[in-house]
N, C-alpha and C positions, 0 to 999 in steps of 0.2 A: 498216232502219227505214222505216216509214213515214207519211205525215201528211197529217192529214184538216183539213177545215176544213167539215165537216157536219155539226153537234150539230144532232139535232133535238129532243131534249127535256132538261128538269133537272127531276126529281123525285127533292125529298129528298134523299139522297145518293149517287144516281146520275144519271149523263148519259147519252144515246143517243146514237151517233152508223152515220150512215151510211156505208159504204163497200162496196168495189169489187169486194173478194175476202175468203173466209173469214181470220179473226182466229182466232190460238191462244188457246183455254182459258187462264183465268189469267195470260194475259201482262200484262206490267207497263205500262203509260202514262203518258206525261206530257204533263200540260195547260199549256198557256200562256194566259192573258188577255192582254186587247187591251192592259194595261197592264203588261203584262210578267213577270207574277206567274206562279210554276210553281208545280203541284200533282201530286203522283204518284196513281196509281190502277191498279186492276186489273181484268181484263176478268171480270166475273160470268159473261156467257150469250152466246153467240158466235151469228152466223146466218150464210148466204150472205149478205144487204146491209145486214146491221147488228150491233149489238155496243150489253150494255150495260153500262157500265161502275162500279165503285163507285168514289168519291175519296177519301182517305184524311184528304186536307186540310179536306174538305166542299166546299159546293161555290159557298160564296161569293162573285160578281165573275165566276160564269163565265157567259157569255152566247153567244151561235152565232155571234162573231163569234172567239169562242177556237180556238185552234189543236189538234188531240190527234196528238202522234207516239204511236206503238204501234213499242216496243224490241227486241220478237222475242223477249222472253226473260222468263221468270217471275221472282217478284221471290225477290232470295236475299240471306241475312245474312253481312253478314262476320264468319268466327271466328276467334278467335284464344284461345290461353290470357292473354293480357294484358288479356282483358277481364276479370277478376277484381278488384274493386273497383274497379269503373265503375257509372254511374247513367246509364242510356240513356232514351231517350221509348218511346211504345207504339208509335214507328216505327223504333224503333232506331240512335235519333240519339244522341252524348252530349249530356247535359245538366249535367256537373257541372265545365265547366270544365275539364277536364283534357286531355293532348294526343291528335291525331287516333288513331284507329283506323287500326295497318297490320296490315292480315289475313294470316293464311296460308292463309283457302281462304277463298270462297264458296259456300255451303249454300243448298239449294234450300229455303224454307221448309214444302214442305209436306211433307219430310222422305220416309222412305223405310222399306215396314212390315217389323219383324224374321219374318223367317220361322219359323213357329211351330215347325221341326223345329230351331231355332237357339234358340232361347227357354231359357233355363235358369233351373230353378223355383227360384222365391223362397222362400229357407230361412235369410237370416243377418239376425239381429236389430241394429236401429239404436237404438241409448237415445235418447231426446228431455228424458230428464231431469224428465219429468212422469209420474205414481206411476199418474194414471188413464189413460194411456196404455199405459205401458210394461209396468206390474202385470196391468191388463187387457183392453188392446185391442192386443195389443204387433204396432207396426210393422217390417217385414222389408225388404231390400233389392228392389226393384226392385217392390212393392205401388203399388199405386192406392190410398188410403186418405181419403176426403173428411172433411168437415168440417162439418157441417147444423149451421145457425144462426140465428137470426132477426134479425128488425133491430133495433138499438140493443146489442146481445150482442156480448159482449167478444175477441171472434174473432180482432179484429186482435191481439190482445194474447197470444192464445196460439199465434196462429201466429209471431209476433214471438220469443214464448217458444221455440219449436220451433227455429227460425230459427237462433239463437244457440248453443243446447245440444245439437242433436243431431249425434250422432257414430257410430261404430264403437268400439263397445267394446276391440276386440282393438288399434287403434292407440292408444287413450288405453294400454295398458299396454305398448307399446314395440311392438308384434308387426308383422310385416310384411301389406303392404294398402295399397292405394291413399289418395292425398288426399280429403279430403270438403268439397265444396263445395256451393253452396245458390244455387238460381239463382230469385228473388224475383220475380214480373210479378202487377201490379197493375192492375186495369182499373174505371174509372170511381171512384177514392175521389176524396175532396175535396184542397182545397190541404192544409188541416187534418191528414187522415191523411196525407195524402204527408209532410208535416213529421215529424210523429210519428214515420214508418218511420227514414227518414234521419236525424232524431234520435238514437234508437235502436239503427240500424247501427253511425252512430259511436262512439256513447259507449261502446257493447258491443265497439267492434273486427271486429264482424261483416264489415261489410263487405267484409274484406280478403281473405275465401274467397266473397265472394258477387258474382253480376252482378243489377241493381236493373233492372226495367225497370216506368216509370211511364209509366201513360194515364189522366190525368186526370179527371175529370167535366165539365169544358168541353170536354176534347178530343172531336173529332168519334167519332159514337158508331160506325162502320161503322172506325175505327184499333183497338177494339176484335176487332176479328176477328181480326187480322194480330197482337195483342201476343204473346197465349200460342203461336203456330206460333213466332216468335223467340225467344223464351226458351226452346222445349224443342229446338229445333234448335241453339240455343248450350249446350245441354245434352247434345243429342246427341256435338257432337264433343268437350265438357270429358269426357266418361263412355267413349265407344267409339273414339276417337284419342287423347286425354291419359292417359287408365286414372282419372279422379276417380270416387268415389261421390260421386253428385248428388242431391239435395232438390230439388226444383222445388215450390214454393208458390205457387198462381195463387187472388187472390182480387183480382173477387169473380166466381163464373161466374153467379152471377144477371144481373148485367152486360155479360156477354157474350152471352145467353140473348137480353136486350132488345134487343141491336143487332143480332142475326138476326132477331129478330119486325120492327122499324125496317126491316131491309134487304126483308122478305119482302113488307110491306105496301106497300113502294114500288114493287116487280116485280108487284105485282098479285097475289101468290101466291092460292092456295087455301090456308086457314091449316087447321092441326091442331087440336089440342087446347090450349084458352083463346088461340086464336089464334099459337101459335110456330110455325113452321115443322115440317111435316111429315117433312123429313129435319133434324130438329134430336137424333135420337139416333145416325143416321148422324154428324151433325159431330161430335158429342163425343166420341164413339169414336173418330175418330181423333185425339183432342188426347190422351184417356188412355190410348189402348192404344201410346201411344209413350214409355209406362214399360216396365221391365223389364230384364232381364239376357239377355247373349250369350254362349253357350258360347263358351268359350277367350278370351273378353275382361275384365278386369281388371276394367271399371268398372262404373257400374249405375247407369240411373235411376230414382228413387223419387218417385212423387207423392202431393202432398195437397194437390188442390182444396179450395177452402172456396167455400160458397154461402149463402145468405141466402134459409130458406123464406119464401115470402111468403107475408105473415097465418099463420107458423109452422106451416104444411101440409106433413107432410111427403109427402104424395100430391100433389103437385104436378108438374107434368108434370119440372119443371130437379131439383128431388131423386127423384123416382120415377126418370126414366131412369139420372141418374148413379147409383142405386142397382145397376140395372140391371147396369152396363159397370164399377163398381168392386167392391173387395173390401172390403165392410162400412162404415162407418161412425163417425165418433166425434161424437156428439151434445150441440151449446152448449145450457143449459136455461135458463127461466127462470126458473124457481121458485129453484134452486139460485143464482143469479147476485141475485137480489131478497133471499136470505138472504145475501148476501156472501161464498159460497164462493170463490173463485181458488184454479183457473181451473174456472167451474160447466159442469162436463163429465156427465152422465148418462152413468154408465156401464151400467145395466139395457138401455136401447135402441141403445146402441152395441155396435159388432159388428169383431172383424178378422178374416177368414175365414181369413186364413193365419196367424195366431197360434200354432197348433200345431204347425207346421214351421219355426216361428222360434225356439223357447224346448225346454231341455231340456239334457240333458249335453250339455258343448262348447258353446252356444251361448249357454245362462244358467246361471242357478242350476236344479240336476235337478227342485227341487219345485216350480219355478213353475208349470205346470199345476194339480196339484192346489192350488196355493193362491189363484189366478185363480180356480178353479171353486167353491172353499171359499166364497170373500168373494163369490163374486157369488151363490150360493144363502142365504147368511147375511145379506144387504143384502135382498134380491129377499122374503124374511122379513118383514123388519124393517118394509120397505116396507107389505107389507100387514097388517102390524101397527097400522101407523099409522092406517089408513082405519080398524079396526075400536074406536082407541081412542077414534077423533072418533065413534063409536054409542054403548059402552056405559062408555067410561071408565077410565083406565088399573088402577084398584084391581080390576076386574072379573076381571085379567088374572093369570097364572100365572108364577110365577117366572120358568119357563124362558121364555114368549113377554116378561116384561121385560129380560131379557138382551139376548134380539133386538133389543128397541126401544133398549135400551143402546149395541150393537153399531150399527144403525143410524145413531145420531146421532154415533157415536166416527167411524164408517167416514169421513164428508161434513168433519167436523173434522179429522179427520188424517191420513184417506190421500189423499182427493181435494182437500181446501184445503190450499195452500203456497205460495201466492202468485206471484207472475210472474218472479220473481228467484231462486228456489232453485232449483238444479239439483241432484235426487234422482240417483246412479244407481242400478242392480238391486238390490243390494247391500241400500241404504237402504228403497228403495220393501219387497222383499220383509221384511225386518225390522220395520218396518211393520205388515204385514200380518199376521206372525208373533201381533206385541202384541196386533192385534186378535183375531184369533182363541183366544187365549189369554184373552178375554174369556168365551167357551164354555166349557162341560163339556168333556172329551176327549171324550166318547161323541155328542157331537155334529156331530163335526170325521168325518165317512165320504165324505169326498172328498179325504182325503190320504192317504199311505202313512205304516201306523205306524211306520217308521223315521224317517221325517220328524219324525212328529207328536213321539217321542224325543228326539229332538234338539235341536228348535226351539221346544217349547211352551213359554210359557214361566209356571212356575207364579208365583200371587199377584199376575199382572200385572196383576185388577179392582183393587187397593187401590191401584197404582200408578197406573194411570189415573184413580180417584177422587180423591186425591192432584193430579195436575195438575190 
């Protein structure tokens, strides 16, 4: 270790300090004020006679009369499997009261990247118990699957939903297969929502398969950086040491997005685009490409970022790049959430790009394909149905384009609104799906197989649905 007593500046939420001999990349430091007060921090930008460093504490009370040792070592999380219903800070402190963390290893946080010849493609479907999910944007084990949302949209609530319900189909019916647990990090919500989640956890029981990790909105916004590397490295060892399948849901990355622009503008950066940080698709990339599956390893981790488009853009540099680096999409709306759908999921712009290696014989029901593809050309209709009956008026319109508009308003009612408390699985969502399309002619149904169609049509189902 060694220790300096040279700060020559504090801007914002980093300090400079001088010294003697090069300083290692990202080594970890701790600050002392003249009043005795420790703050941890990590080295940003290294030089031959200086170094600058971020504070994770901020940088309150610190003045050049403070002390800075430099540890010799990057900062690393302790794991354990006992962290499983624990509620840590965005430092990875407990915060709920409960007794100390005794580790079985410490984990370098910036983790370590699976070699792509090790990588093993993502093909086994995770139910999340939501119909517009599962029906048609269906998430698979070890996917990167984000969450674009805008601000005041109900995001928390269905990642919350997600949180709780999602599982492995093959172990809900006895079958052998790893534990599923759901590793929670939160960056910049308010007391408010912090309450709500932990609410939530408990009342639902969740908690007891999940690790919480909370970084406040008072908390200094540069602990945002360090939250999500903790939580997916306590995810790394729950998944490829323990054998769990993991969930990691990190919201908000808008917020994380802001404490690199904060961190860039105080370095002096040259900013990118609307001012982020230039390698700010470099950093993402490595927070999501540290989902996925390892050949000959049990476990897997699956992500779903959620972020919040600002002014609901979704060309925005934080959802354009994660578009980028992940696999599709599931898209909060507004319009749908102002008509009081739960949970107002647009499924026409949402996208999973691995859907079709998740869903199929062995894996779901055989016609799920063709009946994801039915309902979303049979919506995608209905849709532009609608724009033409705000011109000429619905009487103007043709039986079969009123079907559609039928279909339409059936689809938002009953496949994709069920509220935040029902847990659909395959089974139900596609049955569903069935009723609706059974709203159609058969001869309009030419995105499913007619043994399907056979089977599952089901006749007289408009009078039934007129009826509810």
């Amino acid at each position: 270790m060694k220790e300096y007593q040279t700060i020559t500046e504090i801007s914002g939420p980093l300090v400079f300090v001088e010294t003697d001999e090069p300083i290692g990349y990202d080594e970890i430091v701790e600050i002392e004020t003249a009043d005795g007060q420790k703050r941890r921090g990590q080295v940003l930008d290294s030089a031959a006679d200086h170094v600058a460093i971020q504070v994770f504490e901020g940088t309150e009370g610190i003045d050049r009369d403070s002390s800075v040792t430099f540890l010799g070592e990057t900062m690393k999380m302790p794991v354990t499997e006992d962290l499983l219903g624990r509620v840590l800070d965005g430092s990875g402190n407990p915060i709920d009261d409960g007794p100390d963390i005794v580790p079985d290893d410490r984990r370098d946080i910036v983790g370590e990247a699976i070699n792509p010849v090790s990588r093993e493609y993502p093909e086994d479907f995770i139910q999340t118990g939501v119909s517009a999910i599962d029906g048609m944007n269906t998430l698979v084990r070890g996917q990167k699957l984000p969450i674009f949302s805008g601000s005041g949209l109900p995001h928390n609530d269905l990642a919350l939903q997600i949180a709780r319900q999602a599982a492995v189909p093959e172990e809900e019916e006895g079958g052998e297969g790893s534990e599923f647990a759901v590793i929670f990090g939160a960056m910049g919500i308010t007391a408010e929502e912090a309450n709500e989640f932990m609410d939530d956890f408990e009342r639902t029981g969740a908690l007891e398969r999940s690790v919480v990790f909370m970084n406040l909105a008072n908390d200094p916004a540069v602990e945002r950086t360090i939250t999500p590397r903790l939580a997916l490295t306590t995810a790394e060892y729950l998944a490829f040491d323990e054998g769990y399948h993991v969930l990691v849901i990190l919201t908000d990355m808008t917020n994380y997005c802001e404490a690199l622009r904060e961190i860039g503008a105080a370095r002096e950066e040259v900013p990118g685009r609307r001012g982020y940080p230039g390698y700010m698709y470099t950093d993402l990339a490595q927070l999501y490409e540290r989902a996925g599956r390892i050949r000959g390893q049990d476990g897997s981790i699956t992500q779903i970022p959620i972020l919040t488009m600002p002014s609901d853009d979704i060309t925005h540099p934080i959802p354009d790049l994660t578009g980028y680096i992940t696999e599709g999409q599931i898209l909060v709306d507004r319009d749908l959430n102002s008509q009081g759908v739960q949970p107002p999921v647009n499924v026409l712009p949402s996208l999973s790009r691995l859907m079709d290696d998740g869903i199929g014989e062995g894996l779901t029901r055989g016609d799920h394909g063709g009946v994801s593809d039915q309902l979303y050309a049979a919506y995608a209709e209905g849709e532009d149905l609608r724009d033409l009956v705000n011109i000429v008026g619905r009487e103007a319109l043709s039986e079969r384009d009123n079907k559609y508009l039928d279909f339409a308003e059936a689809f938002e009612e009953t496949f994709v609104e069920q509220g935040y408390d029902t847990n659909r699985d395959i089974e139900d969502t596609l049955e569903i799906g069935w009723d609706l399309l059974s709203m159609l002619p058969k001869a309009e149904l030419n995105r499913v197989d007619e043994d399907y169609i056979e089977q599952y049509y089901v006749e007289d189902v408009e009078a039934e649905v007129t009826a509810d």
